[in-house]
C-alpha positions as CSV (number, residue, x, y, z in Angstrom):
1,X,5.0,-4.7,-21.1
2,X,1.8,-3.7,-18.6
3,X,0.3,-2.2,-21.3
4,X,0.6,-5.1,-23.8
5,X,-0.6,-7.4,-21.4
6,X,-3.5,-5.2,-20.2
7,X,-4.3,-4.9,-24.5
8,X,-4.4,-8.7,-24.5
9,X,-6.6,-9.1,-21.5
10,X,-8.9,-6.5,-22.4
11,X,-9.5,-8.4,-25.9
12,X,-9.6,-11.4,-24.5
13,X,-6.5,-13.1,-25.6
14,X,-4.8,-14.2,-22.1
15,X,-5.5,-17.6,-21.7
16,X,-6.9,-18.3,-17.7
17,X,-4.1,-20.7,-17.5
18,X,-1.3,-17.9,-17.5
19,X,-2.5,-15.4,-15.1
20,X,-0.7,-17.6,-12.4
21,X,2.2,-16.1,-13.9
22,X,0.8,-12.5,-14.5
23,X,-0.5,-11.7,-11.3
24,X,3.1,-11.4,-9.4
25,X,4.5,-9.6,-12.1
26,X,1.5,-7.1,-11.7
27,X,1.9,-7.0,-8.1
28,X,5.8,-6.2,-8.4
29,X,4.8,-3.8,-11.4
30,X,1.9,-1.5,-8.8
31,X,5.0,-1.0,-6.2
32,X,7.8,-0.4,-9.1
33,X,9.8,2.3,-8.3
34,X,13.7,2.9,-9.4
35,X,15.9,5.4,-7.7
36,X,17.8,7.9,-10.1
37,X,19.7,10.4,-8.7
38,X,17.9,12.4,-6.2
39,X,14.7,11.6,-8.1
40,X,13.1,7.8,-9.4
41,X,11.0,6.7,-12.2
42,X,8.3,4.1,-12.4
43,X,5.1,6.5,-11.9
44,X,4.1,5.2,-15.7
45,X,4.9,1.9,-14.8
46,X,2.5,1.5,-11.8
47,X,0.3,3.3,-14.4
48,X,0.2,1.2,-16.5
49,X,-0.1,-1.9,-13.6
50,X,-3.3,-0.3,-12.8
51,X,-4.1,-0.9,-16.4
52,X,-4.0,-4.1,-16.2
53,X,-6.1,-4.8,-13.5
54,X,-8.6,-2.4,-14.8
55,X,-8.4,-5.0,-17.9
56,X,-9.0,-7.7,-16.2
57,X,-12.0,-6.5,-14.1
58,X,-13.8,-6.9,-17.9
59,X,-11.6,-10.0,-19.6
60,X,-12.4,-12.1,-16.8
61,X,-15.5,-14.5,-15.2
62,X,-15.1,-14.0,-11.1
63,X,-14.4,-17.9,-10.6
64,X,-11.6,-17.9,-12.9
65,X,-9.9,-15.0,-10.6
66,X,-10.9,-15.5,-7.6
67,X,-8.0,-16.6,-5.8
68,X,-6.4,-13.2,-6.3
69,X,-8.9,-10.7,-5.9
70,X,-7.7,-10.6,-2.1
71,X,-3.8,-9.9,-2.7
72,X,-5.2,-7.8,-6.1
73,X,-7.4,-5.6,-3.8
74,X,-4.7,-5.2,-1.1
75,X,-1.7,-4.0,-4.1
76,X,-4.5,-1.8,-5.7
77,X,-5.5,0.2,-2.4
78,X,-1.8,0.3,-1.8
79,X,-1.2,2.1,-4.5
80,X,-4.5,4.1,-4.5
81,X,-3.7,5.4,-0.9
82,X,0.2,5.8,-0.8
83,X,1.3,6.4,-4.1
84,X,3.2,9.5,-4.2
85,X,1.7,10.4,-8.0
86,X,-1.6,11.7,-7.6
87,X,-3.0,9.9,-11.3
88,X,-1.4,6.4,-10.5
89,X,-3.6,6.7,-7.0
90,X,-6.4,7.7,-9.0
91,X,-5.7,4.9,-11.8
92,X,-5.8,3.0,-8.9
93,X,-8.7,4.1,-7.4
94,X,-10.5,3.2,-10.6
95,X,-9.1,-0.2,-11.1
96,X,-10.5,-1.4,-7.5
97,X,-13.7,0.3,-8.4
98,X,-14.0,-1.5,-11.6
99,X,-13.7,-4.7,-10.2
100,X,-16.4,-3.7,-7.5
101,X,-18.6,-3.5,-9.7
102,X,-18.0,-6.0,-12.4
103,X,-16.2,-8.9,-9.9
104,X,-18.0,-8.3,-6.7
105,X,-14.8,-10.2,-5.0
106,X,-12.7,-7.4,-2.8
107,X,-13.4,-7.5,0.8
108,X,-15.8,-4.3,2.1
109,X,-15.1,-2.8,-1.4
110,X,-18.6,-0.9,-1.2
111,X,-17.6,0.5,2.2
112,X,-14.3,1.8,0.5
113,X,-15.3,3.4,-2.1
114,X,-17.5,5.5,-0.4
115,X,-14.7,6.6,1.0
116,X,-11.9,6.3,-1.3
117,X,-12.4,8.5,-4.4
118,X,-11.3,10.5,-6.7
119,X,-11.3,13.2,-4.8
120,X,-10.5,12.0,-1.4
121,X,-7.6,10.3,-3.2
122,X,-6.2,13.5,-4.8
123,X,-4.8,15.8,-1.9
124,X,-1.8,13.3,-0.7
125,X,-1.9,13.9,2.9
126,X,-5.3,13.3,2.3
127,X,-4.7,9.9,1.3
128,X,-2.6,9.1,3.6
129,X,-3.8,10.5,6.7
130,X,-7.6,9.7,6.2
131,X,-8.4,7.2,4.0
132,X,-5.9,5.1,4.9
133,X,-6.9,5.5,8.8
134,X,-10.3,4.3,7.3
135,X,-9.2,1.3,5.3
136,X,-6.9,0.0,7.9
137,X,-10.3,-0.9,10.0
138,X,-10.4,-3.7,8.2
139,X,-8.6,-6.8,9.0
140,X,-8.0,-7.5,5.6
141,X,-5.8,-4.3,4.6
142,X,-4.4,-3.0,8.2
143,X,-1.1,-5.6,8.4
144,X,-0.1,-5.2,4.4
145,X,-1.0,-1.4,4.8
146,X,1.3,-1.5,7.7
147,X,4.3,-3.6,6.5
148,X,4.1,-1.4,2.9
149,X,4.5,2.0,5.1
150,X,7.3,0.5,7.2
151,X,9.1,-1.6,4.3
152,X,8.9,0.4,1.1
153,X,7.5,4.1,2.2
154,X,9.6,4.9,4.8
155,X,12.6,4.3,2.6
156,X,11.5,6.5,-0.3
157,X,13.7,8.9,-2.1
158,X,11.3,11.7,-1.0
159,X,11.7,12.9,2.8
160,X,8.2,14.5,2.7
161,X,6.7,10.9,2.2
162,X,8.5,9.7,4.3
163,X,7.1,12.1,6.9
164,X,3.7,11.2,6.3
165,X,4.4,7.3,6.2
166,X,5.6,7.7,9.6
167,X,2.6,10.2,10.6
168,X,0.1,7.3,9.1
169,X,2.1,4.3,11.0
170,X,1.0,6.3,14.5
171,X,-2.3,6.5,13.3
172,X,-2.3,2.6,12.8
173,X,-1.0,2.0,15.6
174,X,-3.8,2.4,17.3
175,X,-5.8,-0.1,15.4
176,X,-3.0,-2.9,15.7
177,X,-1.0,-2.2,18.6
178,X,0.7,-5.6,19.7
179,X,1.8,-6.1,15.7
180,X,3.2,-2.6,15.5
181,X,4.8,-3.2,19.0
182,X,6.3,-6.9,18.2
183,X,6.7,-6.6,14.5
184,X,7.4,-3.5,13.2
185,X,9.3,-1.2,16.0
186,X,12.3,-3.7,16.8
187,X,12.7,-3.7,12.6
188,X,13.2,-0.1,12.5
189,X,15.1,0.4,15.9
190,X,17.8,-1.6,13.8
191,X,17.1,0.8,11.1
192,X,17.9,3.9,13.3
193,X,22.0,3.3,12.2
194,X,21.8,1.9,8.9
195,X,24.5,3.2,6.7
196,X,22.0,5.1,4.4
197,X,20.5,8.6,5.3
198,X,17.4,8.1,3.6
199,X,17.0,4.6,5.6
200,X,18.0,6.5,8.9
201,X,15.8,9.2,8.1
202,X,12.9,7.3,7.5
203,X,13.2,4.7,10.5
204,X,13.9,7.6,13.3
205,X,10.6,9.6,12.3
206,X,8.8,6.0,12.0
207,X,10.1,4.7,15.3
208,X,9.3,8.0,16.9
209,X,5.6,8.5,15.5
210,X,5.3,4.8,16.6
211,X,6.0,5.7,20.0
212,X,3.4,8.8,20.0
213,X,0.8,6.1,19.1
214,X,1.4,3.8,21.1
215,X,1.8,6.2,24.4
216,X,0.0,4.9,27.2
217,X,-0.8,1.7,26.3
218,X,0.2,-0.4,29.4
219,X,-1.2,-3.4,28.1
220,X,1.8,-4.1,26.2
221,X,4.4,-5.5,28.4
222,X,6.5,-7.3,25.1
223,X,8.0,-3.9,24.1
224,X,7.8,-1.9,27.0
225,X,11.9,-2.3,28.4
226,X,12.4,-1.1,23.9
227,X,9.6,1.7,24.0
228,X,11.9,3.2,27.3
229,X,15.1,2.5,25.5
230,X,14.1,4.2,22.0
């Protein structure tokens, strides 16, 4: 299905009028990831998202897409930075760099693509540890980078990403301490007895890399009486 619809776009034969209708299927389509066993599949799926948006990076005038180039830049480093496949992070990687260039329309997307590559993208830890740091300065990807690690990453099937999800939420920390504090660490608190072990897994090493990051920080009174009791 992405790749039809990425053929039509890139020909030009999706109408403007539809791609109210396209863009939160591609958004769903760039996190798509089903659980099989003690593996998942969707890596070609969020392939083949990243398609799309490359498509439409060249099918489409700016004006008629400028309402989504915000949420479209936020799913696309997303998926360029935590994707556990290194070639959907690079397709990625080259969807937002398309649309640099041709759309002009993502927040700081020079900035990021100095720093954000192809080869900064393709060691994992890498990705995660580094660029992401470096992204999450900006206002405009630190609370969805944020709620993607703590919602979707720290629940994947794969304990080593889940490791570095919760390594990457200490290192955020730092740069939004009162939403990790209020938002985030009372969520995964709850987490800590969930009736999964890949759930309980993911929100112990989240709560506790949390805590690392935000050590010492007296200013925040709101969690302190949680921060002593995890």
């Amino acid at each position: 299905g992405c790749l039809a619809v990425g053929e039509l776009s890139r020909r030009g034969l999706l109408l403007p009028e539809r791609l109210k209708d396209v863009f939160p299927m591609l958004f769903k389509a760039l996190q798509f990831d089903q659980r099989q066993g003690n593996y998942s599949v969707g890596a070609h799926v969020r392939d083949s998202a990243c398609y799309v948006a490359w498509a439409f990076a060249r099918a489409y005038d700016p004006v008629l897409i400028k309402e989504y180039m915000l949420p479209l830049a936020q799913n696309l480093l997303m998926t360029a930075v935590f994707d556990r496949e290194v070639n959907c992070r690079r397709a990625a990687a080259a969807a937002f760099q398309e649309h640099v260039g041709r759309q002009g329309n993502f927040p700081h997307g020079i900035d990021i693509l100095t720093e954000a590559d192809y080869f900064t993208l393709g060691v994992r830890s890498n990705a995660y540890l580094k660029v992401a740091s470096f992204v999450g300065h900006y206002e405009e990807y630190l609370y969805e980078f944020i709620e993607n690690l703590a919602v979707v990453k720290l629940k994947n099937w794969d304990p080593e990403l889940r490791k570095l999800a919760a390594a990457t939420l200490s290192l955020l920390s730092a740069l939004g301490p009162e939403y990790i504090a209020t938002k985030v660490l009372p969520r995964l608190t709850e987490l800590c007895t969930d009736n999964s072990m890949t759930v309980r897994h993911g929100a112990i090493y989240g709560v506790s890399e949390i805590l690392l990051g935000l050590a010492g920080r007296s200013d925040l009174h709101c969690c302190m009486d949680l921060m002593k009791d995890s």
